[in-house]
NUMAR-904772 format. One record per residue (C-alpha): residue in three letters; residue number from 1; x, y, z. Coordinates in nm, 3 decimals. Each point is the difference from the previous one (the first is absolute). Layout:
BEGIN
<type ALA	seq NUM	east X	north Y	up Z> .
...
//
This chain:
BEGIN
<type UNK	seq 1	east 8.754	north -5.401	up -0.239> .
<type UNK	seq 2	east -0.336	north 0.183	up -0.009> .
<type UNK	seq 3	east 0.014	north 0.388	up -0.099> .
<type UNK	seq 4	east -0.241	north 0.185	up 0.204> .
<type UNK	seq 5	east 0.098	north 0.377	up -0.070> .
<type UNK	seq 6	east 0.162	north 0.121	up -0.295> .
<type UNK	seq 7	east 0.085	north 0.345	up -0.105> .
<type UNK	seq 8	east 0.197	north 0.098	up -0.343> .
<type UNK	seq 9	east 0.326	north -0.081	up 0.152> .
<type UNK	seq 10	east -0.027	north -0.239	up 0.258> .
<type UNK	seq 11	east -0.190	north -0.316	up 0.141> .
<type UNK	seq 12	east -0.026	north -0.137	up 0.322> .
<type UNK	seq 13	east -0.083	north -0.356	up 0.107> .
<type UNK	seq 14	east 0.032	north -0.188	up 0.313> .
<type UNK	seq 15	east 0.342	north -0.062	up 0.123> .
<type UNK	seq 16	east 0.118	north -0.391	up -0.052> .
<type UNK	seq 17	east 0.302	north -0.179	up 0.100> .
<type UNK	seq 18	east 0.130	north 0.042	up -0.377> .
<type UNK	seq 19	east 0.019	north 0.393	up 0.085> .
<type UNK	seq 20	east 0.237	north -0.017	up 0.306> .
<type UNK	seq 21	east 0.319	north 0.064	up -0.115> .
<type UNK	seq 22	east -0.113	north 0.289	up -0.242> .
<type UNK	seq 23	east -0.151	north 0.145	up 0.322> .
<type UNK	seq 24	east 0.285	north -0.013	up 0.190> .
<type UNK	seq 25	east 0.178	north 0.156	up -0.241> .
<type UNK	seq 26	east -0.248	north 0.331	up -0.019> .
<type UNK	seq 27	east 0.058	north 0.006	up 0.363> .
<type UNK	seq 28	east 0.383	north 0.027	up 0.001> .
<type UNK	seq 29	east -0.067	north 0.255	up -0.279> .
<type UNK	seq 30	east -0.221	north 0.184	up 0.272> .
<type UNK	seq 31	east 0.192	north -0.023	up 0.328> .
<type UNK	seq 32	east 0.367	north -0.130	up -0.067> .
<type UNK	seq 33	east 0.145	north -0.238	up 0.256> .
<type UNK	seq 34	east -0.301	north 0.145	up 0.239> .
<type UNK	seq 35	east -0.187	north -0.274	up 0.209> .
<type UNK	seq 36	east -0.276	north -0.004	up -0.251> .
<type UNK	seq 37	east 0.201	north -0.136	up -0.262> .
<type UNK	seq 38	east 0.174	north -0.268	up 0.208> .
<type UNK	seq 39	east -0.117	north -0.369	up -0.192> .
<type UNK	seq 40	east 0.019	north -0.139	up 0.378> .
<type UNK	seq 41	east -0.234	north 0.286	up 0.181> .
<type UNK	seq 42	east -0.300	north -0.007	up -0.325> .
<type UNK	seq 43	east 0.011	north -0.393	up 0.056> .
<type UNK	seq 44	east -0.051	north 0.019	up 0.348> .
<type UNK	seq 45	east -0.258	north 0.280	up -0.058> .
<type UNK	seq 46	east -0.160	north -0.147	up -0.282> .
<type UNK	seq 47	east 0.014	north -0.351	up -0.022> .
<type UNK	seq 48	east 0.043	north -0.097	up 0.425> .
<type UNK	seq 49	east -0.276	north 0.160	up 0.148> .
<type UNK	seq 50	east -0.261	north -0.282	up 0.175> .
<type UNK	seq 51	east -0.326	north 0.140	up -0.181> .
<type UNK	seq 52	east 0.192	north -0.091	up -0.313> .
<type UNK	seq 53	east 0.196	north 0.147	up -0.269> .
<type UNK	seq 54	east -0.058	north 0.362	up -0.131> .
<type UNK	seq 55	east -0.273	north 0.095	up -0.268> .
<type UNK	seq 56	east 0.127	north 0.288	up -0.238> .
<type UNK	seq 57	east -0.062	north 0.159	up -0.345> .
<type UNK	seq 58	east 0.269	north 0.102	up -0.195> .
<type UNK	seq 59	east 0.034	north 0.205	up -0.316> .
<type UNK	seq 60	east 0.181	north -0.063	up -0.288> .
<type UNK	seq 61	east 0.090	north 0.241	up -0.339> .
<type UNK	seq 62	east -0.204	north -0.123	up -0.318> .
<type UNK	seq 63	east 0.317	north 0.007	up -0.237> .
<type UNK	seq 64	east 0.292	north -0.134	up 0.228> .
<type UNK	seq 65	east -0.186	north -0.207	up 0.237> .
<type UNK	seq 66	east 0.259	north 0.211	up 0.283> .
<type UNK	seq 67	east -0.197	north -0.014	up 0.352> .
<type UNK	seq 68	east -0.071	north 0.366	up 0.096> .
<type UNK	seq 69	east -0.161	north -0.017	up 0.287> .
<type UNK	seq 70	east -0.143	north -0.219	up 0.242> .
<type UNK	seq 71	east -0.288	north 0.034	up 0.357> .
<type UNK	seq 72	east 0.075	north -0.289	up 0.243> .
<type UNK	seq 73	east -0.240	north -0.162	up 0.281> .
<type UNK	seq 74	east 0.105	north -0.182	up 0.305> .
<type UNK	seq 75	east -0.263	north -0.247	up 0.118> .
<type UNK	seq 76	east -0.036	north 0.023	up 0.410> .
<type UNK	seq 77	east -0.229	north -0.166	up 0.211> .
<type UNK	seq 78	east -0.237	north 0.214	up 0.170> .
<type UNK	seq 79	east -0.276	north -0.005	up 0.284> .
<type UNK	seq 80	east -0.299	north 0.199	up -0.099> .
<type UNK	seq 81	east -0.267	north -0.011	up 0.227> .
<type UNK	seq 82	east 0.097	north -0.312	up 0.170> .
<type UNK	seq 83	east 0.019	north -0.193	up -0.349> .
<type UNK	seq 84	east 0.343	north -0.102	up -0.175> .
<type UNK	seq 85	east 0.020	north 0.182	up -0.319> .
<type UNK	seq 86	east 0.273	north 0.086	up -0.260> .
<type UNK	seq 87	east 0.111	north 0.361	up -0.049> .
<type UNK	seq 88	east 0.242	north 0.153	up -0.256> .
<type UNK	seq 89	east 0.288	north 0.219	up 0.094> .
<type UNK	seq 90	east 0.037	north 0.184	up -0.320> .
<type UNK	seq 91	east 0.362	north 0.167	up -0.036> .
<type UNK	seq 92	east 0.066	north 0.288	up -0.185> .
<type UNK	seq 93	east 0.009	north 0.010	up -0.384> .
<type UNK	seq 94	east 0.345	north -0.019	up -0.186> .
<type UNK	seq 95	east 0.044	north 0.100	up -0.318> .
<type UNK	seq 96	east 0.262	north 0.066	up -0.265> .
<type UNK	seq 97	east 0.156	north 0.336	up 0.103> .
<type UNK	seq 98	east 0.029	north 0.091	up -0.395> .
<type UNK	seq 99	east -0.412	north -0.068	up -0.027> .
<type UNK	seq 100	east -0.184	north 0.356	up 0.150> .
<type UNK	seq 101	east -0.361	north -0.158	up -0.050> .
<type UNK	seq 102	east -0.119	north -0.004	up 0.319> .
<type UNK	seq 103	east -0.324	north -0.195	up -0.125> .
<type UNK	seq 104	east 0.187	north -0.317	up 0.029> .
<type UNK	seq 105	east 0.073	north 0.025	up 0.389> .
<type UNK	seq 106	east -0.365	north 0.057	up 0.025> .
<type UNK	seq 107	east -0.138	north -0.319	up -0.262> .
<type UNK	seq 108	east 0.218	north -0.194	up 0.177> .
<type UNK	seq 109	east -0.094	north 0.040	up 0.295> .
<type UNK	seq 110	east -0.381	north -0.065	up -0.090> .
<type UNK	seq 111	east 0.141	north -0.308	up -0.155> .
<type UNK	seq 112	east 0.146	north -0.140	up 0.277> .
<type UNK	seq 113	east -0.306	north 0.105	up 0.180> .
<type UNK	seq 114	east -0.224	north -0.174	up -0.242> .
<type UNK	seq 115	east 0.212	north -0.367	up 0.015> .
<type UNK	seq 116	east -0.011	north 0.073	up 0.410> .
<type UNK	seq 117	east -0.401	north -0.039	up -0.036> .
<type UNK	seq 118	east -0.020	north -0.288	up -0.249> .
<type UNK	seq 119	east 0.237	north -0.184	up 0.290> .
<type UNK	seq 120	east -0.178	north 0.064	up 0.282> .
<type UNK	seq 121	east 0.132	north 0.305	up 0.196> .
<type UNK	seq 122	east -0.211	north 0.175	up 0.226> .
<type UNK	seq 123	east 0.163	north 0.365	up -0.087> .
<type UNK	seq 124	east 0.316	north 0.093	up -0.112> .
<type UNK	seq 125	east 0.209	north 0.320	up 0.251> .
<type UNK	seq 126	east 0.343	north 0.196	up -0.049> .
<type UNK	seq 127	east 0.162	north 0.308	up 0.155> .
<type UNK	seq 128	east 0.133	north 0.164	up -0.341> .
<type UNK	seq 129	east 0.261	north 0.233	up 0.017> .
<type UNK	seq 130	east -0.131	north 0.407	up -0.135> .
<type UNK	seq 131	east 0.099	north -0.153	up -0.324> .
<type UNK	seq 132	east -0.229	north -0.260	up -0.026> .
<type UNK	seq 133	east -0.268	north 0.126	up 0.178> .
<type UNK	seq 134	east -0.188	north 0.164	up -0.266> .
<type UNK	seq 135	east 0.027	north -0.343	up -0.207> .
<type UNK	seq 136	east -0.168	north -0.186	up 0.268> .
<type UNK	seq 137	east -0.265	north 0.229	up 0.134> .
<type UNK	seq 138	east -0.110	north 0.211	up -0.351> .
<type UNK	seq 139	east 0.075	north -0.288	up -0.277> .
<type UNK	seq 140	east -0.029	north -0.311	up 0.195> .
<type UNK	seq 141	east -0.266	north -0.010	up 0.193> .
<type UNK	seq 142	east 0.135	north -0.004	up 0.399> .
<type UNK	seq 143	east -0.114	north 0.227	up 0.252> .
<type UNK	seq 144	east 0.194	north 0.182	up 0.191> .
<type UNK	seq 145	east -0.158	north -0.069	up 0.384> .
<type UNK	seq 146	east 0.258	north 0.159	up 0.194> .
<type UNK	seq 147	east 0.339	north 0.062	up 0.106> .
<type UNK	seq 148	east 0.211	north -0.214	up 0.296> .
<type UNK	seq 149	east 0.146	north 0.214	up 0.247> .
<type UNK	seq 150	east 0.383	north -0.017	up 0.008> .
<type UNK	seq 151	east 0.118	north 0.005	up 0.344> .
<type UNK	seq 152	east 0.337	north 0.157	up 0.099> .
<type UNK	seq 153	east 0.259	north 0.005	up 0.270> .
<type UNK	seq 154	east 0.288	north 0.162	up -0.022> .
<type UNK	seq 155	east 0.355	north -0.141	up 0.078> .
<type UNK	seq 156	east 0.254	north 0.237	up -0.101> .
<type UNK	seq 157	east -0.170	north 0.369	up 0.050> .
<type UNK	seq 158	east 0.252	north 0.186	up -0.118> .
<type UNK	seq 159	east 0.087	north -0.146	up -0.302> .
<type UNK	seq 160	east -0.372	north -0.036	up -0.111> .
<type UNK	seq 161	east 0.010	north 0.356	up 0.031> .
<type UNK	seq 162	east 0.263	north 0.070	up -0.229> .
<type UNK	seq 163	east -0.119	north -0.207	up -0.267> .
<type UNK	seq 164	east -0.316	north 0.160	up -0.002> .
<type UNK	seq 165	east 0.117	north 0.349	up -0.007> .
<type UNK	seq 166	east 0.313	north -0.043	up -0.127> .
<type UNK	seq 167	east 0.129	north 0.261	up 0.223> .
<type UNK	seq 168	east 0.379	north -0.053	up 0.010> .
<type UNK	seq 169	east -0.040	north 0.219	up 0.377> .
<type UNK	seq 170	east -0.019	north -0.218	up 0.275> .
<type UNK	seq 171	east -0.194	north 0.214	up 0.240> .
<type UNK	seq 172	east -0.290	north 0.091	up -0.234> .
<type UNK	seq 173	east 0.009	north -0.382	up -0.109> .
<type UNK	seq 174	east -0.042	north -0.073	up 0.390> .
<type UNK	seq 175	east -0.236	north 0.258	up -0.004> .
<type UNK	seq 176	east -0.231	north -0.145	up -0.212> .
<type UNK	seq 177	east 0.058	north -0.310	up 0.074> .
<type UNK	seq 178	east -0.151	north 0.017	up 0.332> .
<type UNK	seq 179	east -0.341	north 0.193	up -0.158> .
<type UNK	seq 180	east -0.025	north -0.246	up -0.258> .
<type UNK	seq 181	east 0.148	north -0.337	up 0.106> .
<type UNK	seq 182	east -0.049	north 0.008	up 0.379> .
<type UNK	seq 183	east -0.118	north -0.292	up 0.097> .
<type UNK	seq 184	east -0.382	north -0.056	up 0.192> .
<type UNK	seq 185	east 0.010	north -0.090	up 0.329> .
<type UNK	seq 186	east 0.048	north -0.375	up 0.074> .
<type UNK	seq 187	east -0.203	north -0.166	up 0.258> .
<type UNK	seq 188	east 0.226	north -0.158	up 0.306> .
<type UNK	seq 189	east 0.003	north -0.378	up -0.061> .
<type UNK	seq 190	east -0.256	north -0.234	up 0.151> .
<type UNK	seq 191	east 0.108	north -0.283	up 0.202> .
<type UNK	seq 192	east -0.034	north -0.301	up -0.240> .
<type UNK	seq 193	east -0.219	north -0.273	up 0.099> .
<type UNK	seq 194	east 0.179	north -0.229	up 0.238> .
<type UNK	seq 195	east 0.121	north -0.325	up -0.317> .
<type UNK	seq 196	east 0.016	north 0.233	up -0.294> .
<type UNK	seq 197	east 0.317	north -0.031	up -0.168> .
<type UNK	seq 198	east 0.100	north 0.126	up -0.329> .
<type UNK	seq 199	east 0.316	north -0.193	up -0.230> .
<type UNK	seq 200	east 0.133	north 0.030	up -0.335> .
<type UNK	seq 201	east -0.134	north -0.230	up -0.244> .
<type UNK	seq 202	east 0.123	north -0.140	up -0.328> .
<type UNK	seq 203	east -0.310	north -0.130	up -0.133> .
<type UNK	seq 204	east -0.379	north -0.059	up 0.047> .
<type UNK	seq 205	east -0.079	north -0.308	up 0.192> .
<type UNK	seq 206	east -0.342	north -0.200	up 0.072> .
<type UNK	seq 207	east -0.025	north 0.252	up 0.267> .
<type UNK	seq 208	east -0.067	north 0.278	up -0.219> .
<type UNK	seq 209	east -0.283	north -0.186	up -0.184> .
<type UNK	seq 210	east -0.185	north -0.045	up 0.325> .
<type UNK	seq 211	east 0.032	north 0.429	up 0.042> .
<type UNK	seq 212	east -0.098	north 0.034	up -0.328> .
<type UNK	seq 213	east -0.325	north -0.228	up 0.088> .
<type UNK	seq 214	east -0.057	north 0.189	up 0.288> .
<type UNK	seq 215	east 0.019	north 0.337	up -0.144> .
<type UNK	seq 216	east -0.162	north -0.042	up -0.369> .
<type UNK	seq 217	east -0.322	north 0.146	up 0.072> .
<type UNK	seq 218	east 0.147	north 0.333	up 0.140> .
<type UNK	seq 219	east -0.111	north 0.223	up -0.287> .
<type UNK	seq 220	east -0.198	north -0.064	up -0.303> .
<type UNK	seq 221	east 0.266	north -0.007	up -0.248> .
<type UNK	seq 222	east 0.340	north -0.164	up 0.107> .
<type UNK	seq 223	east 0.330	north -0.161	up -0.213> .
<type UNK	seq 224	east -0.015	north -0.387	up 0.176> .
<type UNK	seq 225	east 0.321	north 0.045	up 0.226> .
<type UNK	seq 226	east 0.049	north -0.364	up -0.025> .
<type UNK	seq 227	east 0.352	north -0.189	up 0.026> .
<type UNK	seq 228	east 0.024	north -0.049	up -0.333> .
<type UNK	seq 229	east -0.075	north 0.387	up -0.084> .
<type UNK	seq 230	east 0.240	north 0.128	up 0.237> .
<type UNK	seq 231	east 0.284	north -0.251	up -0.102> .
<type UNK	seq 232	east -0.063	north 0.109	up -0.349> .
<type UNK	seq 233	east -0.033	north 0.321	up 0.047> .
<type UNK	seq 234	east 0.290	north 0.086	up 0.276> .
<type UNK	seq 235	east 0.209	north -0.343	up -0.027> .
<type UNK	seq 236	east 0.039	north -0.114	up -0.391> .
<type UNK	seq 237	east 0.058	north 0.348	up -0.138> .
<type UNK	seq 238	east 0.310	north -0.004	up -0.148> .
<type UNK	seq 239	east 0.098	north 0.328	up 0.007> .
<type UNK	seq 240	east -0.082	north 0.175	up 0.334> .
<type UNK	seq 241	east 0.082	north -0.064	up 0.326> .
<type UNK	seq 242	east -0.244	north -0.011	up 0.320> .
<type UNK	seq 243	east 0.029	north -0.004	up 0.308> .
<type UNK	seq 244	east -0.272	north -0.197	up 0.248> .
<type UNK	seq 245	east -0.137	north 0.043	up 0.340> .
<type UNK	seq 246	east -0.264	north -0.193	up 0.178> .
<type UNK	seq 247	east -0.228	north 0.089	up 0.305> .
<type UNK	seq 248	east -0.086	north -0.396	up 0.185> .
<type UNK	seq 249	east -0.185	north -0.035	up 0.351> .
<type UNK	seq 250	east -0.053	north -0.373	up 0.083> .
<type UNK	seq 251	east 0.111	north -0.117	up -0.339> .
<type UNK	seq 252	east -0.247	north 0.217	up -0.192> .
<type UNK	seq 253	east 0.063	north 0.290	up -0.248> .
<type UNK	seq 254	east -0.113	north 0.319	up 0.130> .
<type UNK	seq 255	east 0.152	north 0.200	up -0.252> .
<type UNK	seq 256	east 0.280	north 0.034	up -0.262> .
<type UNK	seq 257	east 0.190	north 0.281	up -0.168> .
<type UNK	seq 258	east 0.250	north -0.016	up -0.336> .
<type UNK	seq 259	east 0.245	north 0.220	up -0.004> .
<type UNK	seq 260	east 0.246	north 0.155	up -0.331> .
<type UNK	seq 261	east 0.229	north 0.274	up -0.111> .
<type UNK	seq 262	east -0.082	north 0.138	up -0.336> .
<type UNK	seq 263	east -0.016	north 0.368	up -0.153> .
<type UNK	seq 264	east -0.312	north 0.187	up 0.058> .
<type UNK	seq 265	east 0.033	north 0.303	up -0.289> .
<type UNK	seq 266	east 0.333	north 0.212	up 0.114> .
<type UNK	seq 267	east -0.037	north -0.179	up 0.335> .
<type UNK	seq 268	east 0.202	north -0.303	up 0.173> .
<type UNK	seq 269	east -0.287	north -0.188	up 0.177> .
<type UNK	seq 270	east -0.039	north -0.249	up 0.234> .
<type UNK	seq 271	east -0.403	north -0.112	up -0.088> .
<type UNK	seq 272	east -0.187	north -0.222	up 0.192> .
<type UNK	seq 273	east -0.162	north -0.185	up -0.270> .
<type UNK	seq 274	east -0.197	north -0.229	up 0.183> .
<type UNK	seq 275	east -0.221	north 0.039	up 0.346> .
<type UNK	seq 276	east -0.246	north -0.230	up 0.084> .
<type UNK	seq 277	east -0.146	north -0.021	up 0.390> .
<type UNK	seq 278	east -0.261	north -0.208	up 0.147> .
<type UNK	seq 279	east -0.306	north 0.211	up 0.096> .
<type UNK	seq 280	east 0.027	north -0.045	up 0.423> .
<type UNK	seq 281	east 0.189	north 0.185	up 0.241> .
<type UNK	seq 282	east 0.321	north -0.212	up -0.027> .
<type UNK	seq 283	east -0.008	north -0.011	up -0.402> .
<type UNK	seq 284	east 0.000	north 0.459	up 0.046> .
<type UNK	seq 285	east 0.283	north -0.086	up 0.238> .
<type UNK	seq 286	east 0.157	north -0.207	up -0.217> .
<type UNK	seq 287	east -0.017	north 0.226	up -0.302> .
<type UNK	seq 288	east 0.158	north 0.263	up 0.256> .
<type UNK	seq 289	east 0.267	north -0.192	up 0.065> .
<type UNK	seq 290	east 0.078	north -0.098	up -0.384> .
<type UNK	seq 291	east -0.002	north 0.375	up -0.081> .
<type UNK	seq 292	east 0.208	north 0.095	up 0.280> .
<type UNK	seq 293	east 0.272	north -0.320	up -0.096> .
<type UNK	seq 294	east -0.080	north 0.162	up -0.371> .
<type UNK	seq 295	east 0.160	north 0.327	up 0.063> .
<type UNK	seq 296	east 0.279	north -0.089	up 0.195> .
<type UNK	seq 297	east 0.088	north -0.266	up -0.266> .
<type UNK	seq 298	east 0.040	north 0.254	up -0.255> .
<type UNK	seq 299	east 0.190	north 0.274	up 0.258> .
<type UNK	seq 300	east 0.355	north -0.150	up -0.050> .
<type UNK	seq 301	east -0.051	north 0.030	up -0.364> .
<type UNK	seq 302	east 0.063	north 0.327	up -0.087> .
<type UNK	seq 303	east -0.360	north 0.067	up -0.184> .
<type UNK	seq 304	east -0.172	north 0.301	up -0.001> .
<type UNK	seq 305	east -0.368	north -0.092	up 0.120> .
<type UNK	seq 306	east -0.205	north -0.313	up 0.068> .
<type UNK	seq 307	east -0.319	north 0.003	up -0.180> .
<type UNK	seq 308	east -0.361	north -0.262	up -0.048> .
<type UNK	seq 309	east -0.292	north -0.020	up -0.161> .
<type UNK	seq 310	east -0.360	north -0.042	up 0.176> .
<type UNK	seq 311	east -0.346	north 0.136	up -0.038> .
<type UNK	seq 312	east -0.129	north 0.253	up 0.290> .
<type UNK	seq 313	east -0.272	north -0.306	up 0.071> .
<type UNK	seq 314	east 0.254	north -0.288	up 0.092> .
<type UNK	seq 315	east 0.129	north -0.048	up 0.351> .
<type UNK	seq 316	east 0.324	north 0.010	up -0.183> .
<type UNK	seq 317	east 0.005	north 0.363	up -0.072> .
<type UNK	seq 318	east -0.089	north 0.080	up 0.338> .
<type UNK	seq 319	east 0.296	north -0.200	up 0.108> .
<type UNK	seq 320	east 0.243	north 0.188	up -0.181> .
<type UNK	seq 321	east -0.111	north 0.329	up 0.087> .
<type UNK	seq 322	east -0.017	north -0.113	up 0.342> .
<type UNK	seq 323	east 0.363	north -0.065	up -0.066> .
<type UNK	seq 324	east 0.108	north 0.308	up -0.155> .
<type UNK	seq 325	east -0.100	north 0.009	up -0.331> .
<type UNK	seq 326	east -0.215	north 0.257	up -0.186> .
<type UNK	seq 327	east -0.141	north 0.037	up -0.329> .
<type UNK	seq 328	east 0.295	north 0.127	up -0.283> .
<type UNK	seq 329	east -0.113	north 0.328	up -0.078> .
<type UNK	seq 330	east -0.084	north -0.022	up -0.415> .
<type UNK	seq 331	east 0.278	north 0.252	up -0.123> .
<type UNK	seq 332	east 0.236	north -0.267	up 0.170> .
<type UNK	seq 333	east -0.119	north -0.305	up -0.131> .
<type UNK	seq 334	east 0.160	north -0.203	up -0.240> .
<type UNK	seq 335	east -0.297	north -0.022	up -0.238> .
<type UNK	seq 336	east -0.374	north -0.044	up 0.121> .
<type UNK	seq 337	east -0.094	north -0.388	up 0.079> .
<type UNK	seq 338	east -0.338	north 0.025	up -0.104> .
<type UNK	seq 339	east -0.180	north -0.347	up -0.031> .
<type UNK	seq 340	east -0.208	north -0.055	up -0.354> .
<type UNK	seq 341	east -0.220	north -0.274	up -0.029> .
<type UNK	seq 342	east -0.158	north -0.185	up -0.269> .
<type UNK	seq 343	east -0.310	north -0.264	up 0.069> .
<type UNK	seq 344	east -0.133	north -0.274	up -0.223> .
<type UNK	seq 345	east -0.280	north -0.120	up 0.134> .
<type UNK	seq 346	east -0.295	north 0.137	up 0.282> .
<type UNK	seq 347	east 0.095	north -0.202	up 0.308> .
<type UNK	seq 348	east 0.345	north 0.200	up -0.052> .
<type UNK	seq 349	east -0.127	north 0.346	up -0.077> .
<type UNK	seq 350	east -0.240	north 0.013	up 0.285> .
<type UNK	seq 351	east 0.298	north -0.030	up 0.242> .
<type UNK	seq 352	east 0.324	north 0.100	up -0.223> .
<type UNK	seq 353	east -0.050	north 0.325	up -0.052> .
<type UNK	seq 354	east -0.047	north 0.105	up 0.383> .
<type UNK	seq 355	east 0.355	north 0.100	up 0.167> .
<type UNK	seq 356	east -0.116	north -0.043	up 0.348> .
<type UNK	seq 357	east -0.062	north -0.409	up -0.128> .
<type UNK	seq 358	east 0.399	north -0.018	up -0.073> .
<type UNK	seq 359	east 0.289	north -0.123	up 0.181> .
<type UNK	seq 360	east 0.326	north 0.191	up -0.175> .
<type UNK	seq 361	east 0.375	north -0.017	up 0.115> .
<type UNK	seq 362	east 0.311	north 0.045	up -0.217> .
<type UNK	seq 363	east 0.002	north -0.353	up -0.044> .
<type UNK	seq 364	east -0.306	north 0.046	up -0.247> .
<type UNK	seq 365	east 0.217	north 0.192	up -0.224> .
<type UNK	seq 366	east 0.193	north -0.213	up -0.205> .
<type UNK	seq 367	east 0.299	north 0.304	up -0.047> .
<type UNK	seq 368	east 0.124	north -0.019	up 0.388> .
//
């Protein structure tokens, strides 16, 4: 393997096949039995995605040869101003809890960054945890263009409201919980177009490559929704489960949501971590419907909220505060999902770096 950054202590080179059980290992080291380290969830995320396996630079101690850390890539297919390109999903830097030098987070990350242009992708984009952040934006290179509204709608009120104040008294919970978590107004329901008829889905057929055709030229910058994307991405992963609903009027897609139960900081969430509608009248009453099916699919769960992410510009957001949802104020978020991005070339910089050019969901973040 080529070195391309050394320091006193360490070298880095670009990760190869020979380096995937030592990586594995650093991982358990990091997270335990968490998803991350799973051998079946990093093959499916680095080895089965369709714009090809993942590009990565990993760092190694001079004396031992131990890996100590290690900044991963995932190759997606993109639209970017109507032409097919290859982005990078860069994940957040791991490295060896008993190594404090945060300078290797942040030269591996410009690694990977640096193999990403010498194979071709247009720009590289995360949404790095407050951790990372300041490796990505001050060390490596990314700019921070904005943050993605997280959208919120409460299912269990009172509850939410004693796990925010932590008020063991029920009244002032209930109190607060109606100043803090009371929900927007909903819209009544619209009539749905006479033929539109929404089902639960197991996977992406044909008929989702004909929406994706249809719909690929909605925004500037776009992850290709294709049926081998979605399979991958909702279908193959080993180690989640999701659940998927389809909008169809006279055999046509007019929408589709994907549904999942995870954690969402001290939170039990039911996210929506897809939405995609066609841009007419019966693909907004489609998405309706879908968020509508959304929330009562997670109301027999016992969860505390339902939440989504969408940018203010997409007919998606609109949809969901149509429906109830409003923006999580910041003291109750999670963490921040601010979008970084990384280009490699001009034809990508000249549109990459706008945030009204994006399409975002939850689905673009590789963590839900």
């Amino acid at each position: 393997m080529t070195t391309m950054t050394g320091q006193k202590s360490w070298t880095s080179s670009r990760y190869a096949p020979e380096d995937a059980q030592d990586r594995l290992q650093l991982l358990r080291k990091i997270w335990g039995d968490g998803e991350p380290a799973d051998s079946a969830y990093q093959d499916w995320l680095c080895h089965g995605t369709p714009a090809g396996p993942a590009i990565a630079a990993v760092a190694r101690e001079v004396e031992t040869a131990q890996l100590i850390g290690e900044a991963a890539t995932i190759p997606v297919r993109v639209t970017l101003s109507g032409k097919p390109r290859t982005a990078g999903l860069c994940l957040a830097p791991q490295t060896d809890p008993a190594y404090q030098d945060r300078d290797i987070a942040a030269s591996l990350l410009r690694d990977a960054c640096a193999f990403s242009g010498e194979e071709g992708v247009a720009f590289s984009y995360s949404f790095p945890d407050a951790l990372s952040h300041w490796a990505f934006v001050h060390r490596a290179e990314f700019k921070d263009i904005g943050a993605v509204p997280l959208l919120i709608r409460p299912l269990n009120v009172e509850r939410l409201a004693l796990r925010t104040t932590q008020s063991p008294v029920e009244g002032k919970a209930t109190s607060f919980a109606r100043r803090v978590w009371g929900t927007s107004q909903t819209a009544p329901p619209r009539e749905a177009p006479s033929g539109l008829e929404i089902a639960e889905v197991a996977s992406f057929d044909d008929s989702f490559g004909a929406f994706w055709y249809k719909i690929r030229h909605r925004f500037p910058v776009m992850v290709v929704r294709d049926p081998a994307y979605l399979n991958w991405r909702f279908v193959d992963v080993p180690t989640r489960e999701y659940t998927i609903f389809a909008a169809r009027s006279e055999g046509q897609i007019r929408g589709f949501t994907v549904l999942r139960v995870a954690p969402l900081g001290r939170f039990a969430v039911g996210l929506i971590a897809d939405l995609v509608v066609d841009v007419s009248a019966e693909g907004r009453a489609a998405g309706r419907l879908l968020i509508d099916l959304a929330y009562s699919h997670f109301e027999g769960l016992d969860l505390d909220l339902v939440a989504s992410l969408a940018l203010r510009h997409t007919d998606e957001f609109r949809l969901l505060r149509s429906r109830g949802f409003r923006v999580c104020p910041k003291f109750l978020q999670p963490h921040p999902f601010r979008l970084v991005v990384r280009c490699h070339d001009e034809e990508a910089s000249r549109v990459a770096y706008q945030p009204r050019n994006w399409f975002v969901t939850m689905a673009d973040y590789e963590a839900i």
